[in-house]
Structures are given as C-alpha cells and as structure tokens.
DSSP file (Angstrom, degrees, kcal/mol; ACC not computed):
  #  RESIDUE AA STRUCTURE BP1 BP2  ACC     N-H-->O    O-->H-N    N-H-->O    O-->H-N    TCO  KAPPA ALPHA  PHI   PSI    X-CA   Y-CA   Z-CA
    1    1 A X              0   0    0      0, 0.0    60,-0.1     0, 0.0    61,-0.1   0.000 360.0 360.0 360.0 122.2  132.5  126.0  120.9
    2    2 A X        +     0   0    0     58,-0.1    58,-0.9    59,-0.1     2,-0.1  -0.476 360.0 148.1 -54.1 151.9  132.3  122.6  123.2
    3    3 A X  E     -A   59   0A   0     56,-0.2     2,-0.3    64,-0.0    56,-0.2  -0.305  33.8-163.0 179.0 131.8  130.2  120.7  121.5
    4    4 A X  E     -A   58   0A   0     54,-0.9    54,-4.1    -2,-0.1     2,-0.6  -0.830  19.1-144.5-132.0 138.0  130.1  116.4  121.2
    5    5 A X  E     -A   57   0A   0     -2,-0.3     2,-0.3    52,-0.3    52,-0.3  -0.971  15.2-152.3-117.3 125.8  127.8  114.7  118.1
    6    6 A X        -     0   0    0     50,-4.8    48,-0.1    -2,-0.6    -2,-0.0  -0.907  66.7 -12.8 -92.4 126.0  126.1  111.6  118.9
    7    7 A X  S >  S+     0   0    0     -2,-0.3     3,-2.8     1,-0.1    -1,-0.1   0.397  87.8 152.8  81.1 -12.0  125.0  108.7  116.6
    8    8 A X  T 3   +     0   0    0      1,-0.3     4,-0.3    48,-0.3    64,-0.1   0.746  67.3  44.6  -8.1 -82.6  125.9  111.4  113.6
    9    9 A X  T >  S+     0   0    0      2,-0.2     2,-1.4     1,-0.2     3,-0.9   0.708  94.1  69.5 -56.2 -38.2  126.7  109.1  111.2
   10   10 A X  T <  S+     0   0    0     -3,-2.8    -1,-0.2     1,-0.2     0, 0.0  -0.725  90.5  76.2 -75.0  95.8  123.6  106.3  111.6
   11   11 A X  T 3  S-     0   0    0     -2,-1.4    -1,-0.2     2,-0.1    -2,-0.2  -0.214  82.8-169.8-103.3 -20.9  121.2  109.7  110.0
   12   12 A X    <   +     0   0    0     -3,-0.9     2,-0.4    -4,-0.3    -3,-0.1   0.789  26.5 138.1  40.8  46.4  122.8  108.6  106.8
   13   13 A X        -     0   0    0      1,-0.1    -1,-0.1     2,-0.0    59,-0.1  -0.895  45.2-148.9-113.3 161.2  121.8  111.5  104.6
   14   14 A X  S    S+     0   0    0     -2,-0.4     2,-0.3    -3,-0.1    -1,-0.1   0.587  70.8  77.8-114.5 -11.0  124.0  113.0  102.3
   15   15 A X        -     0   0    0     -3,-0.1    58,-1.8    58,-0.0     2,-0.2  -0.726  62.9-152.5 -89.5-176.3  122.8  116.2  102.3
   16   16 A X  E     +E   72   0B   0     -2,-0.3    90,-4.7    56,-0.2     2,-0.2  -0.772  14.7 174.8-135.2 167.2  123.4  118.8  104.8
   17   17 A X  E     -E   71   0B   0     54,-1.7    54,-2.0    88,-0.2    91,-0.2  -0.738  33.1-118.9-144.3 169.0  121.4  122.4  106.4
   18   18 A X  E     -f  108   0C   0     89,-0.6    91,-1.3    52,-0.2    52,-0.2  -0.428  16.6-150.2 -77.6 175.4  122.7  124.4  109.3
   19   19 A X  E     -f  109   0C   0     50,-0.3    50,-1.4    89,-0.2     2,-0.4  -0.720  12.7-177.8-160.9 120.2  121.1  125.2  112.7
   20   20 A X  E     -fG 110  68C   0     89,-2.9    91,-2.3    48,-0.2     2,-0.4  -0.833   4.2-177.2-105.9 150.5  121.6  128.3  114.7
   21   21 A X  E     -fG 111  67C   0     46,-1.1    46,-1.3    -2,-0.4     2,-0.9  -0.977  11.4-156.4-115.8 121.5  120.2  129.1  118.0
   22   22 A X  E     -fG 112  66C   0     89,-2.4    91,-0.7    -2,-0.4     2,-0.5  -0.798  12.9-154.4-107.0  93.4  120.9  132.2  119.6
   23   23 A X  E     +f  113   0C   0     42,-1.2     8,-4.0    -2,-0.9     2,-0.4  -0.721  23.5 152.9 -31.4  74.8  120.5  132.2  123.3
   24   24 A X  B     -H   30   0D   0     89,-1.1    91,-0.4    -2,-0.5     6,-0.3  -0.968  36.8-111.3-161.6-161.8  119.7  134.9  125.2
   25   25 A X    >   -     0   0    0      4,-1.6     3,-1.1    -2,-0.4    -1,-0.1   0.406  54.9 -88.5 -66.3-174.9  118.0  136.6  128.8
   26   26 A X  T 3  S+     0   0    0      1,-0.3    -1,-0.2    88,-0.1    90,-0.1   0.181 131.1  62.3 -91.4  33.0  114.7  138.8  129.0
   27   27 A X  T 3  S-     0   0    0      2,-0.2    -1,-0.3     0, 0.0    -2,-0.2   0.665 114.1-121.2-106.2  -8.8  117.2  141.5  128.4
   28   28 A X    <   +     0   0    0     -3,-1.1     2,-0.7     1,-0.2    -2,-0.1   0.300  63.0 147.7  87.1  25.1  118.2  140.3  125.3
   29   29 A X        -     0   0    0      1,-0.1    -4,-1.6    -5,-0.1    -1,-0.2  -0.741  59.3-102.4 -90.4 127.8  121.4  140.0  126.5
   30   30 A X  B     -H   24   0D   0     -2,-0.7     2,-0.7    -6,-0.3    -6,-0.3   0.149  34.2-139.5 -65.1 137.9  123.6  136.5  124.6
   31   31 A X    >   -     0   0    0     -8,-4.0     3,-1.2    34,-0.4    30,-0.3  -0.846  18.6-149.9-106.8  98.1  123.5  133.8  127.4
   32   32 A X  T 3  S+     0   0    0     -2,-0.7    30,-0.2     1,-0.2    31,-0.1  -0.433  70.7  14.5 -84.5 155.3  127.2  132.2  127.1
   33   33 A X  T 3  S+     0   0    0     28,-2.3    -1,-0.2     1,-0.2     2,-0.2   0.112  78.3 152.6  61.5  -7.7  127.6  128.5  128.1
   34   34 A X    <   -     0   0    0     -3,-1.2    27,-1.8   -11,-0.1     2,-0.3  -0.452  49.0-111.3 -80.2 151.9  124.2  127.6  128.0
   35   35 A X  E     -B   60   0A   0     54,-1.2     2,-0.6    -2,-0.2    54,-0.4  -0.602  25.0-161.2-109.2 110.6  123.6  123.7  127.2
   36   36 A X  E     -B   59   0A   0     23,-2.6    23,-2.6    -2,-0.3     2,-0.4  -0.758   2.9-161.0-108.3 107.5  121.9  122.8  123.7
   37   37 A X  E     -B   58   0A   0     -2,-0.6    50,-1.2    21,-0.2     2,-0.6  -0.917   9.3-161.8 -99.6 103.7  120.4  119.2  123.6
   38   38 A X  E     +B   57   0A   0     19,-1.6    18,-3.0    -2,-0.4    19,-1.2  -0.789  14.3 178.9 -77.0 100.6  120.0  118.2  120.0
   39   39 A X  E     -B   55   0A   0     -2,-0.6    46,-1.3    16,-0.3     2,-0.4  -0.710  29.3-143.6-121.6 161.4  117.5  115.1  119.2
   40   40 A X  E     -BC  54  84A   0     14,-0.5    14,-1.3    -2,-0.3     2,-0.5  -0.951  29.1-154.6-102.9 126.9  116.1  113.2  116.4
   41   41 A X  E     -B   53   0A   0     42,-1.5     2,-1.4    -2,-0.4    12,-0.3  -0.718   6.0-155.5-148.3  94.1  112.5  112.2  117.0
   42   42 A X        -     0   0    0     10,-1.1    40,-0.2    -2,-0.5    11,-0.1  -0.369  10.2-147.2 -40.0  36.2  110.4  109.3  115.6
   43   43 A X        -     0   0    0     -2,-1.4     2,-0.3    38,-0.4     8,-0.3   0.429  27.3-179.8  12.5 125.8  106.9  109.2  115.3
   44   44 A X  B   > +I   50   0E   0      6,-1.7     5,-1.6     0, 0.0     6,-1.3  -0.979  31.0  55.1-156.6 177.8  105.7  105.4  115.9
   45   45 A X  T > 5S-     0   0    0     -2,-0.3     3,-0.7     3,-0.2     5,-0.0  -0.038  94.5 -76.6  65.2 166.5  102.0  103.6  115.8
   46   46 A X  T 3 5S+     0   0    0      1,-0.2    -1,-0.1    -2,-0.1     0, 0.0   0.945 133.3  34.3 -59.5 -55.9   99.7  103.5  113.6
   47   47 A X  T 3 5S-     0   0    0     -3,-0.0    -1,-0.2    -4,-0.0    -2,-0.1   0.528 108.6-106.6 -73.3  -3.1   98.3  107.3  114.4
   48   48 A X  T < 5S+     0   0    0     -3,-0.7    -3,-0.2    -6,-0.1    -2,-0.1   0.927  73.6 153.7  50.7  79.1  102.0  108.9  115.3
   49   49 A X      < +     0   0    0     -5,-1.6     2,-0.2     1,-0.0    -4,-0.1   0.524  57.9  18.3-123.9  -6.7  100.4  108.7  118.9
   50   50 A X  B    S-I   44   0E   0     -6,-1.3    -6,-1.7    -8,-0.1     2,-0.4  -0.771  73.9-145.3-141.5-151.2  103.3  108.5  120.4
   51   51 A X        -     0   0    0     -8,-0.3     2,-0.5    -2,-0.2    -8,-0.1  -0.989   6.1-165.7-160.2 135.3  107.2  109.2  119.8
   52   52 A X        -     0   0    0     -2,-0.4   -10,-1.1     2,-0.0     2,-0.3  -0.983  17.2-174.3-123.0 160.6  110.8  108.0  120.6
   53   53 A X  E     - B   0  41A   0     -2,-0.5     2,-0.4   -12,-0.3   -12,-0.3  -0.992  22.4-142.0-143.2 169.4  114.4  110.1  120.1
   54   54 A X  E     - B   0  40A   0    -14,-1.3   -14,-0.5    -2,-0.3   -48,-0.1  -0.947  28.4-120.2-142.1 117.1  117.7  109.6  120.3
   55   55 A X  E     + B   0  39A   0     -2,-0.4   -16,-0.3     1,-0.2     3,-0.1  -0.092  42.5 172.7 -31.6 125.2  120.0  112.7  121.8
   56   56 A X  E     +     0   0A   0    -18,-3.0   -50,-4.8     1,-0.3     2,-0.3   0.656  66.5  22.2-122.9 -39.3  122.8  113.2  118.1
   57   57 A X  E     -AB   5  38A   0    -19,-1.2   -19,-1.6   -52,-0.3     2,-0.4  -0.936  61.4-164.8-160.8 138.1  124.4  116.2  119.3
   58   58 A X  E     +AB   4  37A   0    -54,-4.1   -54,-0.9    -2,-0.3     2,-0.4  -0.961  26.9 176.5-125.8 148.1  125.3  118.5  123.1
   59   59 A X  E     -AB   3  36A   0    -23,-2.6   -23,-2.6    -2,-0.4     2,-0.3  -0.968  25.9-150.1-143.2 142.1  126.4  122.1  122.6
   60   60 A X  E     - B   0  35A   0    -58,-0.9   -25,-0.2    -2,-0.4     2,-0.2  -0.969  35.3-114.1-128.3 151.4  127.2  125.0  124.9
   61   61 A X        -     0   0    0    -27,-1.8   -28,-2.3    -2,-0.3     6,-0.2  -0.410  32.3-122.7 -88.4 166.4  126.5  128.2  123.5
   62   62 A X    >   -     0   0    0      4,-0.9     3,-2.7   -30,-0.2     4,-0.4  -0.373  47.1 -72.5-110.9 176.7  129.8  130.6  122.7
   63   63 A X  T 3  S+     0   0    0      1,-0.3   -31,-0.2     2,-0.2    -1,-0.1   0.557 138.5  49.9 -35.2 -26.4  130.6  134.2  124.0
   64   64 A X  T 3  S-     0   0    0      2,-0.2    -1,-0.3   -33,-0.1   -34,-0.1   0.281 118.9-114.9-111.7  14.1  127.6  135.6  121.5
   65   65 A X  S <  S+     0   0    0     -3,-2.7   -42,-1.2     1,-0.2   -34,-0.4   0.776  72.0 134.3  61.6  48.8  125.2  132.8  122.9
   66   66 A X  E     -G   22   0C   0     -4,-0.4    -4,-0.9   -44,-0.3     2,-0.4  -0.993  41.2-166.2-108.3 123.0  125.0  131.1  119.8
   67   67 A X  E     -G   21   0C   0    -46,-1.3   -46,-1.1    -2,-0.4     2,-0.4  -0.949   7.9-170.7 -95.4 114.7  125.3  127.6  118.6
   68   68 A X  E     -G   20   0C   0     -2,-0.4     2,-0.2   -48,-0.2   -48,-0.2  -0.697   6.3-177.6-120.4 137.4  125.7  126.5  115.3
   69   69 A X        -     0   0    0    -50,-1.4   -50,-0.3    -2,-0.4     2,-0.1  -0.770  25.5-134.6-161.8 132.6  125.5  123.0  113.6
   70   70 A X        +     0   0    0     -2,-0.2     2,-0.4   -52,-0.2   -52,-0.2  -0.275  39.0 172.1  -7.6  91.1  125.8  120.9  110.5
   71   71 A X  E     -E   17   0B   0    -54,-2.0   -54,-1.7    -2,-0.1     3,-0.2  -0.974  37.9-101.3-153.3 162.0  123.2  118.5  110.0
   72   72 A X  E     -E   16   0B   0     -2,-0.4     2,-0.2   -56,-0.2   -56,-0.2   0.202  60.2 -92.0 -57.9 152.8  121.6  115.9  107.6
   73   73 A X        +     0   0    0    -58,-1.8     2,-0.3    29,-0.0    -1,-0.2  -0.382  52.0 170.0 -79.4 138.8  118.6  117.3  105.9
   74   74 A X  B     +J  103   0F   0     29,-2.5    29,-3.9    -2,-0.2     2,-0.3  -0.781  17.7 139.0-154.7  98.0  115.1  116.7  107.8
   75   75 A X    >   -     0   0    0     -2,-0.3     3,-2.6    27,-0.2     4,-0.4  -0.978  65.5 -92.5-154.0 173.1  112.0  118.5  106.6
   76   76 A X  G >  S+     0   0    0      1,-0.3     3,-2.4    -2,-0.3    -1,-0.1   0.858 118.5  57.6 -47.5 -48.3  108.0  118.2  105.8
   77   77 A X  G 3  S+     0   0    0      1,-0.3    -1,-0.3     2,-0.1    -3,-0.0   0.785  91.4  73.5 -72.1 -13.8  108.8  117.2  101.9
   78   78 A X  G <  S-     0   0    0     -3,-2.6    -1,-0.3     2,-0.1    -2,-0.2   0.645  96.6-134.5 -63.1 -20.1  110.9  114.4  102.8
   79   79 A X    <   +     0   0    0     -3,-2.4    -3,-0.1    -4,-0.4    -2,-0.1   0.240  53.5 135.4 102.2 -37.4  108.2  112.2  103.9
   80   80 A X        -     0   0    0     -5,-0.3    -1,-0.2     1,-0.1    -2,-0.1  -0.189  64.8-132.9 -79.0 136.3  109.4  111.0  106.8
   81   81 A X  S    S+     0   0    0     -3,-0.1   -38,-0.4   -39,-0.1     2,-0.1   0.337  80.6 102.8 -57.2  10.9  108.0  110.5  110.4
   82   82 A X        +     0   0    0    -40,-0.2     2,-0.2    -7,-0.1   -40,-0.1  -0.363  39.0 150.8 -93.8 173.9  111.4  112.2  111.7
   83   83 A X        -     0   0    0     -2,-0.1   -42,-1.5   -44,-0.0    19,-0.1  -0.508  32.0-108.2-168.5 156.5  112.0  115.5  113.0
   84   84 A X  B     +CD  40 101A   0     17,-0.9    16,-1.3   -44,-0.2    17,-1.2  -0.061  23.8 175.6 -69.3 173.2  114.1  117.4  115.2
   85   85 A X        -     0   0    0    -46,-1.3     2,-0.2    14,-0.3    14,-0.2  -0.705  12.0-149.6-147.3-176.9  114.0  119.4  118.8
   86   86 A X        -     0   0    0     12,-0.3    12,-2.1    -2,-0.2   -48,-0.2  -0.799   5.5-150.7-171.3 150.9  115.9  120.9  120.8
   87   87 A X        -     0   0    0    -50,-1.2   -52,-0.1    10,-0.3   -49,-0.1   0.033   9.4-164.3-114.6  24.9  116.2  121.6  124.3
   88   88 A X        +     0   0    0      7,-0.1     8,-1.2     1,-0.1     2,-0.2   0.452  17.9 162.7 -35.8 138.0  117.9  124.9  126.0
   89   89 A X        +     0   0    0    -54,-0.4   -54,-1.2     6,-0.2     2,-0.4  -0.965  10.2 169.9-157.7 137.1  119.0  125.1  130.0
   90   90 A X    >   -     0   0    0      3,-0.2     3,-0.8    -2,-0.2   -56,-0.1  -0.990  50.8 -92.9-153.6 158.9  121.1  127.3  131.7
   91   91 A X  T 3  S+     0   0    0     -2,-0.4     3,-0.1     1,-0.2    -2,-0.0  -0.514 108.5  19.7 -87.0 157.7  121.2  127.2  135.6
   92   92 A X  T 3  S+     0   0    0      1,-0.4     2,-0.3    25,-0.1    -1,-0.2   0.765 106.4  87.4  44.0  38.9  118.5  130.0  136.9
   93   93 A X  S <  S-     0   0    0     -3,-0.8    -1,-0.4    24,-0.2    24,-0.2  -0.988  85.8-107.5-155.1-176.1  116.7  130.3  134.2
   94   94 A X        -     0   0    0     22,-3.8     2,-0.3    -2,-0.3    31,-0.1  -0.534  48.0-105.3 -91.4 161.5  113.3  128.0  133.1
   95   95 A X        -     0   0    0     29,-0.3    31,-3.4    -2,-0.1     2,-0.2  -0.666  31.0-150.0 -73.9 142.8  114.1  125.5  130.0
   96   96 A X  E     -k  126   0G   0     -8,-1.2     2,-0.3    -2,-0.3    31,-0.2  -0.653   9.3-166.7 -94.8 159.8  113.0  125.9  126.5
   97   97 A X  E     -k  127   0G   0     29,-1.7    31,-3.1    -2,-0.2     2,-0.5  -0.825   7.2-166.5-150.3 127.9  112.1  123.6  123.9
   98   98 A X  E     -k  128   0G   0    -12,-2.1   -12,-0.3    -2,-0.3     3,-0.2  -0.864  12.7-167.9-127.5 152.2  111.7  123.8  120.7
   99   99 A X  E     +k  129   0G   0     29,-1.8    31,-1.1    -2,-0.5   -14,-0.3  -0.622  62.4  30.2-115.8 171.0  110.1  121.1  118.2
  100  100 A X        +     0   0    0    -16,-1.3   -15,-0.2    -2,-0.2    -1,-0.2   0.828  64.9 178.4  67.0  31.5  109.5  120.2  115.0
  101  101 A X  B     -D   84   0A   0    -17,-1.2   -17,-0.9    -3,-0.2     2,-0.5  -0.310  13.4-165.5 -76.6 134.3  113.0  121.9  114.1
  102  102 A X        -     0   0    0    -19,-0.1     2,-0.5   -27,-0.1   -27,-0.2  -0.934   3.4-156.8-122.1 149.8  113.2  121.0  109.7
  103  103 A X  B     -J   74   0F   0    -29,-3.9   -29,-2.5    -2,-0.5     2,-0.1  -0.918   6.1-163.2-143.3 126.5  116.3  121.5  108.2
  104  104 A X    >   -     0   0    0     -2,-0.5     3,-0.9   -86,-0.2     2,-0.2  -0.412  34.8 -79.0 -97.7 175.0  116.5  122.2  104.4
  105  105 A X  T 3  S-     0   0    0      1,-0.3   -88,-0.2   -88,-0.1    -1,-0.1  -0.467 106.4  -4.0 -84.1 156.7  119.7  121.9  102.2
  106  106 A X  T 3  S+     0   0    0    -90,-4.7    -1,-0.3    -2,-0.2   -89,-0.2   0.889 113.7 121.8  43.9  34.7  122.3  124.4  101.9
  107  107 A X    <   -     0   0    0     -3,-0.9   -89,-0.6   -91,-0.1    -1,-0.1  -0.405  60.8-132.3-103.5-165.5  120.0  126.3  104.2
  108  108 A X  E     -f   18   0C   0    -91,-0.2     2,-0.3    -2,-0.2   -89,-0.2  -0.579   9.4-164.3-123.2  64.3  120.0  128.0  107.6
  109  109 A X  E     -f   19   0C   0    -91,-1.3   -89,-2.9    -5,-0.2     2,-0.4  -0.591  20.9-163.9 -68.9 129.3  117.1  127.4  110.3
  110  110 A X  E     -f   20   0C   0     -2,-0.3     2,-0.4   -91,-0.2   -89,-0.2  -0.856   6.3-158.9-105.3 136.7  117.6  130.2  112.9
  111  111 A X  E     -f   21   0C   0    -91,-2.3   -89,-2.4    -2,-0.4     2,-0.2  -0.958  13.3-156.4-124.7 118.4  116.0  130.3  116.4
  112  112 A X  E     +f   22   0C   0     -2,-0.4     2,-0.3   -91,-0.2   -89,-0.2  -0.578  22.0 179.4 -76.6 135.0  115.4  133.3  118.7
  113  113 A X  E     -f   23   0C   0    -91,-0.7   -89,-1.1    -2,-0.2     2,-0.5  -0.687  13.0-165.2-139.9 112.3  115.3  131.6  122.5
  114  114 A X        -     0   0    0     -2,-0.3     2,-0.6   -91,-0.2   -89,-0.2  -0.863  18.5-143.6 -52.4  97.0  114.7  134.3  125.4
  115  115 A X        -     0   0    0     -2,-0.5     2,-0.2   -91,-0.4   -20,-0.1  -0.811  14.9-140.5 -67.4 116.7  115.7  132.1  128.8
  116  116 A X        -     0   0    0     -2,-0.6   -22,-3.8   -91,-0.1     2,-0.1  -0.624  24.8-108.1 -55.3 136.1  113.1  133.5  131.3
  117  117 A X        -     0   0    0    -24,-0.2     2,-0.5    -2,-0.2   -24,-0.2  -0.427  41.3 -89.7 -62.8 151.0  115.0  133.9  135.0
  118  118 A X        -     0   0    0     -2,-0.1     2,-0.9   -26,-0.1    -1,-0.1  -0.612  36.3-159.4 -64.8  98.9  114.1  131.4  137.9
  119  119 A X    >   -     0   0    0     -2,-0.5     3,-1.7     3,-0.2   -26,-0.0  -0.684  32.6-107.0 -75.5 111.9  111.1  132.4  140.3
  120  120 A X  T 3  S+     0   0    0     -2,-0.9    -1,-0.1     1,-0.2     3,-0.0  -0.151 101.3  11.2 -14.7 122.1  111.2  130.7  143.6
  121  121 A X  T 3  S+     0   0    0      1,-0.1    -1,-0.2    -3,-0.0     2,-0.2   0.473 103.0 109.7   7.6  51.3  108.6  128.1  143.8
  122  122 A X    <   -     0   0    0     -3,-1.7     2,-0.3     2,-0.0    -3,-0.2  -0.934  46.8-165.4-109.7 129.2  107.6  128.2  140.3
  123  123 A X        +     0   0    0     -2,-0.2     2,-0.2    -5,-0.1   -29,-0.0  -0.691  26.2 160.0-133.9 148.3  108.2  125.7  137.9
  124  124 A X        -     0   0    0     -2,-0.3   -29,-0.3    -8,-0.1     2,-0.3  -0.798  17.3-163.2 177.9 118.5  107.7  126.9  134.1
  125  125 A X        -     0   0    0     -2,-0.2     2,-0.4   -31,-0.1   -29,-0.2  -0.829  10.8-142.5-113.2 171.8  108.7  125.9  130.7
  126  126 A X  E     -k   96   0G   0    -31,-3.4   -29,-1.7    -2,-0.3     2,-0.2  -0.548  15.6-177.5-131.6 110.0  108.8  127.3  127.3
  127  127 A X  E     -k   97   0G   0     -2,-0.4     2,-0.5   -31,-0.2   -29,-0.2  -0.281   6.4-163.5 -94.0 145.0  108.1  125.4  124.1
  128  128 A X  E     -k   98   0G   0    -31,-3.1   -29,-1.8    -2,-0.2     2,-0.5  -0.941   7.7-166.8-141.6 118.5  108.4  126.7  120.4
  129  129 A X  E     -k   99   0G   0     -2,-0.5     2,-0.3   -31,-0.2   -29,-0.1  -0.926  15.3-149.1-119.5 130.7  106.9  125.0  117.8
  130  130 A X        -     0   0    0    -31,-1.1     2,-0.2    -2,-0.5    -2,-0.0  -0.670  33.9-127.1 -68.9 127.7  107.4  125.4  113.7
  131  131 A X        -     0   0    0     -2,-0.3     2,-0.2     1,-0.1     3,-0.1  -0.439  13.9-120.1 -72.4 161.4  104.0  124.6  112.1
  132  132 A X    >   -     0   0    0     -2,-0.2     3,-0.6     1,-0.1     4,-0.3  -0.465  31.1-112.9 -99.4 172.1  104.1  122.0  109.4
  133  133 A X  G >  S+     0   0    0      1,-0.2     3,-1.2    -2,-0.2    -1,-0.1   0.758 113.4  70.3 -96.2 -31.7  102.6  123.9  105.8
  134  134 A X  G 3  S+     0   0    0      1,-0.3    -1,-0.2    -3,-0.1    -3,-0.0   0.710  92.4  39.9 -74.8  -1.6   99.8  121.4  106.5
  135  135 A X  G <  S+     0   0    0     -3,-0.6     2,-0.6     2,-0.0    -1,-0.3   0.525  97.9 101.6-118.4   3.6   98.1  122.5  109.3
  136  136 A X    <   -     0   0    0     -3,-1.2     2,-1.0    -4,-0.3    -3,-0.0  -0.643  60.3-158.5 -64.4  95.9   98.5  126.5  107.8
  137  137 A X        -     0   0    0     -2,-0.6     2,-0.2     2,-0.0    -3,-0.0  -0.561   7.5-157.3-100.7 122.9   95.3  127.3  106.3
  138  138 A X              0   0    0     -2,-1.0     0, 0.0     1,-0.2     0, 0.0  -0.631 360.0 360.0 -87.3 155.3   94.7  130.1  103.6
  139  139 A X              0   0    0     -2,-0.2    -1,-0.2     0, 0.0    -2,-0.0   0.263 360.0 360.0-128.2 360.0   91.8  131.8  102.9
C-alpha cells in the first residue's frame, strides 16, 4: 500500500484505533488505486460555526480496494472539538466524503464507499455522515 502520513506526530495521543475503507464501483466490484485524503478537523468560534483541517495522512487503496490505517484515538467521549473525514476520488467516478469519522481504542471503524461512475455534464457528490449519540433520539 502507497500511503504518506502528514503532521502524525503533532496529534499527540497515545492511544491508537484503526480505519478501514473499502472502496468499491456500483458493481461492488474493489476499486484499486483509488486516492484516500485523510484530515483532522477543528471546530472554531464560539458556536462551532465554522471549521479548519489539516490533511495527516494520503492513501491509495490496494488490489482489494481497501485502505487501512493506525491512528490516535478521536471520538464523541473525548470532549474535543476534533474529528476526522475523509475524502475518496478515483478518475471517472464522482467523490465521496465522509465526516465525523471517531476512532476508539484498540478498535476498528470500517467504511463501505460505492464510487458512482462519471455522467457527462453532471457534477455530483457523495457525503457519509456518522451521527454523534447526541443528536440519536430514543423513544
């Protein structure tokens, strides 16, 4: 697997979670090489009304369209205004994104991404978002 970590080391946590993504078409067939943008992403203002992030990690996905990576723990119980994303592209197909990626310790978050093929003069994305347990209501 290719794959370059940015900035790794300023997240300064000591423990660690995976994250896999599995990449692949609306046949469900594994999309090899496609290009995994990993970010860290900051809440800032008074309301979280807006956001900045900083790119830690670039990945191409391997022969079974999967990427896997190591990283410092980032989830809801932490407190923190942080969380992760991720970005999926491969040429002739739309981008994904998914947000609000948590990673517990000595866990695994896994992600399903279907790349939709490229229509001709259509522009289209797809975003996947994890709910926070707060905004989950039981009855």
């Amino acid at each position: 697997m290719l794959y370059s970590i940015r900035s790794y080391n300023r997240l300064n946590a000591s423990e660690t979670g995976i994250l896999d993504i599995r990449v692949s078409d609306n046949r469900n067939r594994p999309i090899s090489k496609a290009f995994v943008s990993i970010a860290k992403i900051s809440y800032t203002g008074q309301y979280n009304e807006s956001a900045e992030g900083i790119v830690i990690a670039e990945l191409y996905t391997d022969n079974n369209g999967i990427v896997h990576i190591e990283l410092p723990v980032l989830n809801e119980l932490i407190g923190s205004n942080e969380f992760y994303s991720a970005s999926i592209s491969d040429e002739g197909y739309y981008n994904a994104y998914i947000y609000y990626i948590q990673i517990w310790p000595n866990m695994a978050a896994s992600y399903e991404v279907g790349l939709t093929p490229r229509i001709i003069g259509e522009e289209r994305f797809k975003f996947i978002f994890q709910p926070q347990k707060g905004t989950i209501h039981e009855h």
